[in-house]
N, C-alpha and C positions, 0 to 999 in steps of 0.2 A: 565467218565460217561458210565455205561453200558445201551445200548439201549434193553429195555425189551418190548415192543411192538411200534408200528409204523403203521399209519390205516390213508385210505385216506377220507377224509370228505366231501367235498365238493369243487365246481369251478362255479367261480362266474364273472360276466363281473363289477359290480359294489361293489367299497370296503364298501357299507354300508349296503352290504348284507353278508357281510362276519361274520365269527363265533364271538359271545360274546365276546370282547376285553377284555377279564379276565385271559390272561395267556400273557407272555413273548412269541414272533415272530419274528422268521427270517425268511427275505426273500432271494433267490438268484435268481440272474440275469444275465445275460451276452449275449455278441453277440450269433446271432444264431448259432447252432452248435459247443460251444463253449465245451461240455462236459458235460451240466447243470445237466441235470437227471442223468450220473453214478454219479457222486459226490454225489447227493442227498442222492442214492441206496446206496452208501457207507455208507456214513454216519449213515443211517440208518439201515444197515446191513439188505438189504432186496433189493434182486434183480431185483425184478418186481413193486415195489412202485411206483416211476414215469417213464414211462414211455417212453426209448431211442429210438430214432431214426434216419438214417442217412438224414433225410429232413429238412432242417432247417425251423421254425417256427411252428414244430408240435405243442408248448405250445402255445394256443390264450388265455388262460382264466387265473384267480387268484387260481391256487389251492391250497385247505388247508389240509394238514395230519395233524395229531396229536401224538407228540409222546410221551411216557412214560406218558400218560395221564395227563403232565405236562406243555406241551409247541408247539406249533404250528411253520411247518416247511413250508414255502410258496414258491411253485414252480412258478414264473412271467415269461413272455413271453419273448423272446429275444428280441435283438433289432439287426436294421441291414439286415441284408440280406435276410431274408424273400421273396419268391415271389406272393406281395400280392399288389393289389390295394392301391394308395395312402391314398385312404379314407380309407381303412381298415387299413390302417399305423398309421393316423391321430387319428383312434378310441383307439388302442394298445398304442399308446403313450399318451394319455387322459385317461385313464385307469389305467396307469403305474403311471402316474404323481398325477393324485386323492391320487390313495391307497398310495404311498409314504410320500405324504406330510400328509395326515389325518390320516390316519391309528394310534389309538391312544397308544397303545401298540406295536407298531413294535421295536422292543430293538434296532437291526443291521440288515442292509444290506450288503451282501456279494456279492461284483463283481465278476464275474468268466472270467477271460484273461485269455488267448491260449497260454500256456509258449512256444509256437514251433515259434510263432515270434515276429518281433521287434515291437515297440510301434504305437498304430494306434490309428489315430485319432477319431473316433469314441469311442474308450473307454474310451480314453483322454478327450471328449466333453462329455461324459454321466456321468462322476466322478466329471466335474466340476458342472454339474447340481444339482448331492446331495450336492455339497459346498455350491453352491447359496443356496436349499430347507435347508439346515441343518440337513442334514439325517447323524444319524452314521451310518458309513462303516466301511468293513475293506476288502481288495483282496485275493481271491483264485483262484494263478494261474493254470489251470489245463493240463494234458497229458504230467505232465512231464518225463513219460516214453517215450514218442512218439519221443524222443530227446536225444540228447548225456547230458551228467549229463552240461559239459562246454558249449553247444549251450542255454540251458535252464538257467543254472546259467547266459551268458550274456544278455539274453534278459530278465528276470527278473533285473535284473540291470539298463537296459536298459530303462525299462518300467517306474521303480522308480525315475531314474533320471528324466525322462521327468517330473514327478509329481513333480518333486520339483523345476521344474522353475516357477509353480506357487503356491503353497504349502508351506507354513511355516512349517509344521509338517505332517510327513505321516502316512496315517492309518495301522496297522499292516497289514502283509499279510504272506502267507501260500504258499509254493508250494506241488502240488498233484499230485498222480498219483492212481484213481479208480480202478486199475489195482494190484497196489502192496499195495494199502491202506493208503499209503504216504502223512504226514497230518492229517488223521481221527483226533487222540489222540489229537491234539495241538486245532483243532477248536472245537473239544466238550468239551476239556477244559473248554476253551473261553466259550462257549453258559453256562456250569455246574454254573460258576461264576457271566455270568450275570441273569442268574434264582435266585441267592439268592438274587441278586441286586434287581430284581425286585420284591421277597417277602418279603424285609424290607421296599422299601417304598409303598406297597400295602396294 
């Protein structure tokens, strides 16, 4: 897939204010600081789209780009380490869990894990959350430059085993690196194939 334009739309606190549910939607999520925005930028081939930064929970809101006037790329708030008020914790994860479950075109959810460590439980309890909700997923490990090629290859291993002690089958996953662009090609794939999915039964 060649990314021919990429344009920020709108950020919304409630998913029923979110754009006409007429196109195929990803969203990505992950702990805070996890890498979310370069990945996005990459992907997108556009540097300044969303928004990077070293503070974690700079994302509070449901952002929507739009890209190749085709399909809607959704930047969601982290989860995790934020420092923020319970109740604004309480509000972020009611928010998270609305647009998940309702959102009626969301195609996939893409978790983004820190390939630089071992399996943590917090990502482990938010993955089994879409099991319960029945959300597709798939993971994209990210900064896997930040690591030796062998420290990253174990802890992605690492990370998969754990899903499979309660897991029948695993959702594909991706290792990345924003840096060297490691990835792009395989998840725009993915996204290229499930747009035609979604124009056949549309």
């Amino acid at each position: 897939m060649v990314i021919k334009t990429a344009e920020y739309l709108i950020s919304n606190v409630d998913w029923e204010k979110c754009p006409t549910p007429d196109k195929p939607e990803y969203a990505f999520i992950g702990r805070s600081n996890v890498g979310k925005s370069s990945v996005i930028n990459m992907l997108a081939n556009n540097e300044k789209l969303a928004k990077t930064s070293g503070t974690p929970g700079k994302t509070q809101l449901i952002n929507h780009f739009l890209i190749n006037k085709e399909w809607y790329l959704v930047d969601l708030p982290g989860y995790g380490f934020a420092k923020v008020s319970q109740s604004q914790r309480k509000s972020w994860e009611r928010m998270i869990e609305d647009y998940l479950r309702k959102r009626p075109n969301l195609s996939n959810v893409f978790v983004l894990i820190d390939s630089r460590h071992t399996p943590q439980k917090l990502d482990i309890d938010f993955i089994s959350k879409l099991g319960e909700w029945n959300v597709p997923f798939q993971i994209i490990f990210t900064k896997a430059d930040k690591n030796s090629q062998l420290e990253t290859s174990r802890n992605v291993k690492a990370f998969l085993n754990k899903l499979r002690e309660t897991w029948q089958f695993l959702p594909a996953s991706y290792v990345t690196s924003a840096v060297k662009k490691t990835g792009r090609d395989q998840i725009l794939a993915f996204i290229e194939e499930m747009n035609a999915r979604f124009q056949r039964i549309a």
